[in-house]
C-alpha positions in Angstrom: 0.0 0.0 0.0 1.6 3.5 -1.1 0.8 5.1 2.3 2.2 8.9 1.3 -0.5 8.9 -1.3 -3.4 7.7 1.2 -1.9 10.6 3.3 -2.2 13.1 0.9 -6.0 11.8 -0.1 -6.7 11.7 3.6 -5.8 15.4 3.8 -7.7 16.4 0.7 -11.1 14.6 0.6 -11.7 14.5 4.9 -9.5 17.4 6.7 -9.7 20.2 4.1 -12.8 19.7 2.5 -14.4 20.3 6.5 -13.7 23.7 7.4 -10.2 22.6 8.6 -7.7 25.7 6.8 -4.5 25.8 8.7 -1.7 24.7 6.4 0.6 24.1 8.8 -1.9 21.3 10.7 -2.9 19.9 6.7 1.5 19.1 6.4 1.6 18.0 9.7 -1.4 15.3 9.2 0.0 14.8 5.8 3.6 14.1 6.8 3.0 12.1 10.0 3.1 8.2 9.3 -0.8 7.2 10.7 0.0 3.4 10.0 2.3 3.8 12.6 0.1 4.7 15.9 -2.0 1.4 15.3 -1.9 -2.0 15.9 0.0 -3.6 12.5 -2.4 -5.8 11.7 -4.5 -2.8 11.2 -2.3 -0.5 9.2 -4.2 -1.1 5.8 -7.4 1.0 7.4 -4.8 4.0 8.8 -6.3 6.7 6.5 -9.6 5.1 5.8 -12.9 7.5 7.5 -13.1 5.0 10.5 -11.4 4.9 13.8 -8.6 2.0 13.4 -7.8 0.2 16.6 -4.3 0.9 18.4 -5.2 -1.7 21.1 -8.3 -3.3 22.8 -9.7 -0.3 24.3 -8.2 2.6 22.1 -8.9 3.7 18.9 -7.9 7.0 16.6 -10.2 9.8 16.3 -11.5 10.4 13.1 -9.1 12.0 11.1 -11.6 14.8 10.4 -13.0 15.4 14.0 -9.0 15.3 14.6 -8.2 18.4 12.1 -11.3 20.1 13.6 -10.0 19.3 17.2 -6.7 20.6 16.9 -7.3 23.4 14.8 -10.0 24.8 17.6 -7.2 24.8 20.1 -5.2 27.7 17.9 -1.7 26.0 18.7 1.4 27.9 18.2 5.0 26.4 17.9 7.2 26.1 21.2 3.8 25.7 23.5 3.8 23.2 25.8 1.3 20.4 25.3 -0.3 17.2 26.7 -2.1 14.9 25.0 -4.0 12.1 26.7 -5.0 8.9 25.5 -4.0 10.2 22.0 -0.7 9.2 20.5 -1.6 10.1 16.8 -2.5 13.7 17.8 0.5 14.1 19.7 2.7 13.1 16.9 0.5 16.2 14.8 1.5 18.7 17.3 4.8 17.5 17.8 5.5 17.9 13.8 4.0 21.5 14.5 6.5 22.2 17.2 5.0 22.1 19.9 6.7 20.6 23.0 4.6 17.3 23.7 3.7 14.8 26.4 1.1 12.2 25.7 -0.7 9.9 28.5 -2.4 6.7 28.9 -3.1 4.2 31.0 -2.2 1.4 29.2 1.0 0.7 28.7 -0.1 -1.1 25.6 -0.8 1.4 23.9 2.9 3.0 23.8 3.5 -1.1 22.9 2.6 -0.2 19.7 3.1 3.4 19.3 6.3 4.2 21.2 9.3 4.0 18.8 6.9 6.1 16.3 6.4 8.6 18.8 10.3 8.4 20.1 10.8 9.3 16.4 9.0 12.4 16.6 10.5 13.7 20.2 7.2 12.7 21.9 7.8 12.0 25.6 5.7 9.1 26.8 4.1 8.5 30.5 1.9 6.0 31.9 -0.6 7.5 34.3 -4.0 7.6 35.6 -6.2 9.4 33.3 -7.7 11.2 36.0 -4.4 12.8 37.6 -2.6 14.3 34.5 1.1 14.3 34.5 2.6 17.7 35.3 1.4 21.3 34.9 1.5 24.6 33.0 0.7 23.0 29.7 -0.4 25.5 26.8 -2.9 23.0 25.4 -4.4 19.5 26.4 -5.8 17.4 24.0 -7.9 13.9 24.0 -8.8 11.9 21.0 -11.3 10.2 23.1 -14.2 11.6 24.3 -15.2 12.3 28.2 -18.3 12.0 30.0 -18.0 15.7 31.4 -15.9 18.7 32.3 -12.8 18.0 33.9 -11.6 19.9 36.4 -8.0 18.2 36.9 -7.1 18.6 33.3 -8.3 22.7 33.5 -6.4 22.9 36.4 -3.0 21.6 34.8 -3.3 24.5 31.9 -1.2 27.5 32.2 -3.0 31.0 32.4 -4.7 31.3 28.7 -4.2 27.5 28.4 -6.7 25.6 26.1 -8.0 22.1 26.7 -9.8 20.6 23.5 -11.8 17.9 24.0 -14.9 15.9 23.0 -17.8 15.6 25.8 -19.9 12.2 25.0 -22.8 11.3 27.5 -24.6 9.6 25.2 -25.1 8.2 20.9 -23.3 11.6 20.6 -20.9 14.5 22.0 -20.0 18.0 21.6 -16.0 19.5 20.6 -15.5 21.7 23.0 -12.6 24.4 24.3 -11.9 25.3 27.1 -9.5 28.7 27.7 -8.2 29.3 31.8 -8.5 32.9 32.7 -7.0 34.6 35.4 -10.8 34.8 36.8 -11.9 31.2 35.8 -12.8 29.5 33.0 -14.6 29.9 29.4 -16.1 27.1 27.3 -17.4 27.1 24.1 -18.8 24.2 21.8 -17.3 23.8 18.1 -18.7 20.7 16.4 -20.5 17.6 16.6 -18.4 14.0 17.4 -18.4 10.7 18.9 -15.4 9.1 19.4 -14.6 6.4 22.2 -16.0 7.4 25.9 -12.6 6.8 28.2 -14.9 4.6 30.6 -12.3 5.0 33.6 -13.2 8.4 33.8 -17.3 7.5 34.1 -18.1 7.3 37.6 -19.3 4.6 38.9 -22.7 4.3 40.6 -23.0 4.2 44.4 -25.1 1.5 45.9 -26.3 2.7 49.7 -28.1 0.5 52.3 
């Protein structure tokens, strides 16, 4: 399979052709090797419109709610970003210039994807979802969705910090961003999405005698 020309097709007929116009995120998503961040057996459906499975449990966004994603967050080279549960997108914003940790859970995941993201100066750390690693970041990112606002990631952003994430509670979530402010917090919605709900994140429901 000629993967450069499934990136470049990827690019054209399901980034650009949805609203997505920053050049600089259309050669980052059309330089970075997709096959690479999922499981090998798997590589042939990289660039298709689908989510293709990195390991049980965790699956790529979409490769156009991923263009929307980032482009929402307005991220500048030399910021300081974390990505959780979302090797891919970290590879994107590492090719940007951005200065990029991503997250998960499972160390499977980095099974597959860590030489790919060594290659691109990603730094890798296993950690609960919950408790992000470090703080001051610029920009957080998922590619999965969560089942509401949270307040640990916000609270890791630097002043003017943006957290882009998709909010699932059901058949369907909402994009949304996030910006810290000195005096608290903004949010805005920017699109429609539905990618995998990171169930260690749902809470679980209390049984009382």
């Amino acid at each position: 399979m000629d993967f450069a020309a499934a990136r470049k097709v990827m690019v054209d007929s399901q980034v650009r052709v949805n609203d997505v116009t920053n050049r600089e995120l259309h050669a980052a998503m059309g330089s970075v090797e997709r096959e690479r961040f999922v499981s090998p057996e798997r590589a042939f459906s990289a660039y298709a419109d689908v989510m293709p499975e990195v390991t049980a449990g965790r699956r790529l966004m979409l490769p156009r709610d991923m263009g929307k994603l980032l482009e929402g967050a307005e991220v500048q080279a030399g910021e300081k970003a974390l990505v959780i549960a979302g090797p891919y997108a970290a590879a994107v914003l590492a090719r940007m210039g951005l200065k990029v940790t991503v997250q998960d859970s499972d160390a499977e995941v980095f099974a597959v994807t860590g030489e790919a993201l060594a290659d691109y100066g990603v730094e890798t750390v296993v950690a609960p979802l919950s408790k992000p690693h470090g703080e001051g970041y610029d920009v957080i990112v998922s590619e999965a969705a969560v089942p509401g606002r949270q307040d640990a990631w916000i609270a890791s952003l630097a002043e003017r910090g943006r957290l882009v994430v998709v909010e699932r509670s059901g058949p369907a979530g909402k994009a949304v961003v996030y910006v810290k402010g000195k005096e608290g917090v903004s949010r805005r919605e920017l699109f429609d999405a539905a990618p995998d709900l990171l169930s260690e994140l749902v809470e679980q429901p209390a049984f009382a005698l």
